[in-house]
N, C-alpha and C positions, 0 to 999 in steps of 0.2 A: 504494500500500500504506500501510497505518495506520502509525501510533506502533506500538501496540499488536500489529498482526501480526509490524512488525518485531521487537519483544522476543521474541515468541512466537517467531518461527524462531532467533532467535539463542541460546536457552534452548533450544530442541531440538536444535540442530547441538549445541553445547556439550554435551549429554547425548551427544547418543550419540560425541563424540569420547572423553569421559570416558569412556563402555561399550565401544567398542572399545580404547582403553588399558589399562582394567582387563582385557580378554578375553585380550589379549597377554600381560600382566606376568605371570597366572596360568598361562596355556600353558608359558610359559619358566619360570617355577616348577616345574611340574607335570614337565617333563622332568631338571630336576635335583636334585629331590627323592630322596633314600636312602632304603629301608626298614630297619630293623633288624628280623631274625626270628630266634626260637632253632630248635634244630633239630628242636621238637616242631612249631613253624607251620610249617616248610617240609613236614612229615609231611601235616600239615593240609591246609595250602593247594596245594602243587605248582606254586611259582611258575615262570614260564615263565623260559626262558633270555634271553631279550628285558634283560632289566629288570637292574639291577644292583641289591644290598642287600647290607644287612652284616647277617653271619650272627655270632652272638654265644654263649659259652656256656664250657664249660671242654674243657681240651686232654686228653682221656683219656688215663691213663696205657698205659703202655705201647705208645702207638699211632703216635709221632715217627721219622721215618722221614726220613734226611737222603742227599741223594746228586747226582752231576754232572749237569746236564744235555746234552745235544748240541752246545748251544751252549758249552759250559766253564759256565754257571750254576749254581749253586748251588740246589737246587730240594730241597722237605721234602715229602712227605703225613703230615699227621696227621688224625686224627679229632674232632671238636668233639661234646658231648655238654652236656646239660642235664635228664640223670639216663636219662628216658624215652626219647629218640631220640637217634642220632646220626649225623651227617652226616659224609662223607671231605670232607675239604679237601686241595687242588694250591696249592704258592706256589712261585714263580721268582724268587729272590730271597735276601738277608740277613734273616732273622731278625732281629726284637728281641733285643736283650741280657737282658730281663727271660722273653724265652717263653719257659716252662718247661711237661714233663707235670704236669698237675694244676691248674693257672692261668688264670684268666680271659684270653679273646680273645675280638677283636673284629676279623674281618675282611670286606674288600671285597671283592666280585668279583658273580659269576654261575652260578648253576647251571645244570650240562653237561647233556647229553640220556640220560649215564648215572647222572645220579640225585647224579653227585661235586659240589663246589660247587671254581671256579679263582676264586682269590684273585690279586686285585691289589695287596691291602696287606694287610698285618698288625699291629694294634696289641695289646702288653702293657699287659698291669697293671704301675702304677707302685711298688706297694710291698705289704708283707704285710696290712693290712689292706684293701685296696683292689680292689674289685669294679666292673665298669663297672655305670651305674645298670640300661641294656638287660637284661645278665645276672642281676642280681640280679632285676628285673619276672620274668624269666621264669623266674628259681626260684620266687621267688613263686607267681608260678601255676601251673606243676607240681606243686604242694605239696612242693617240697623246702625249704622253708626259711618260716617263719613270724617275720615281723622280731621280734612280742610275744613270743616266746621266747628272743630274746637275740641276740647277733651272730653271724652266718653259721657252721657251721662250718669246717674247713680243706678248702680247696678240692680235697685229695685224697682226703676221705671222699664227693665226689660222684661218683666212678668206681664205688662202690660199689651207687647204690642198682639195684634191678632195670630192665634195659630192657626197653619195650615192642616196640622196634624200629629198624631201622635204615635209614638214607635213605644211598644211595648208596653201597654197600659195607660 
């Protein structure tokens, strides 16, 4: 075999060890990657229960609902909205200190085969001006909120605007 062949296979093997490395690295990417959707894209898309995302948007009033579970757990349903749709949320668990009706969240989990989404985690907003970026995209695009018009308003006048419909209860 040549000089020249042997560089040539050695530059090949070398490709494709680097192509299947990168096929790997992306795979395992690809499995632990989150989606964020508000409750209008879960309306939308009807993401399968497979897949874990965090569902984003505000905690409609009136709709916190706290009680024991079987276990002695502490377990809430509330409803998450982003004006147009909203989705029930299940959490087993402590509550943030800051989740409150009318407040931006951001939670983990998966959506059930009845349409409910079971959270894993729960995160609050940190402070009164403070909107997770996710939620506010998806006021955005809802048209509840246009940034050039000045800053958001209070996260309780978003229970107000008309629903289109409701995902899971």
């Amino acid at each position: 075999m040549t000089r020249k062949k042997r560089r040539l296979m050695v530059l090949l093997l070398a490709g494709l060890g680097l192509g299947t490395a990168t096929a790997l690295t992306l795979t395992a990417f690809q499995d632990n990657l989150v989606f964020f959707l508000s409750p209008s894209d879960v309306a939308a898309r009807h993401p399968g229960g497979d897949r874990a995302f965090r569902l984003g948007g505000l905690v409609e009033a009136g709709s916190v609902e706290r009680h024991t579970g079987a276990d002695g757990r502490p377990t809430a349903t509330f409803r998450v909205t982003d004006g147009p749709n909203t989705v029930s949320v299940t959490y087993a668990g402590v509550l943030p200190d800051l989740f409150r009706e009318g407040q931006g969240v951001v939670t983990l989990g998966k959506l059930q085969p009845d349409g409910s989404f079971r959270a894993t985690e729960v995160l609050a907003r940190h402070d009164e001006t403070y909107m997770p970026p996710e939620v506010a995209d998806a006021l955005r695009r809802t048209g509840h909120w246009n940034p050039s018009e000045g800053a958001a308003p209070p996260a309780a006048s978003w229970n107000t605007a008309p629903r289109q419909g409701r995902v899971g209860g």
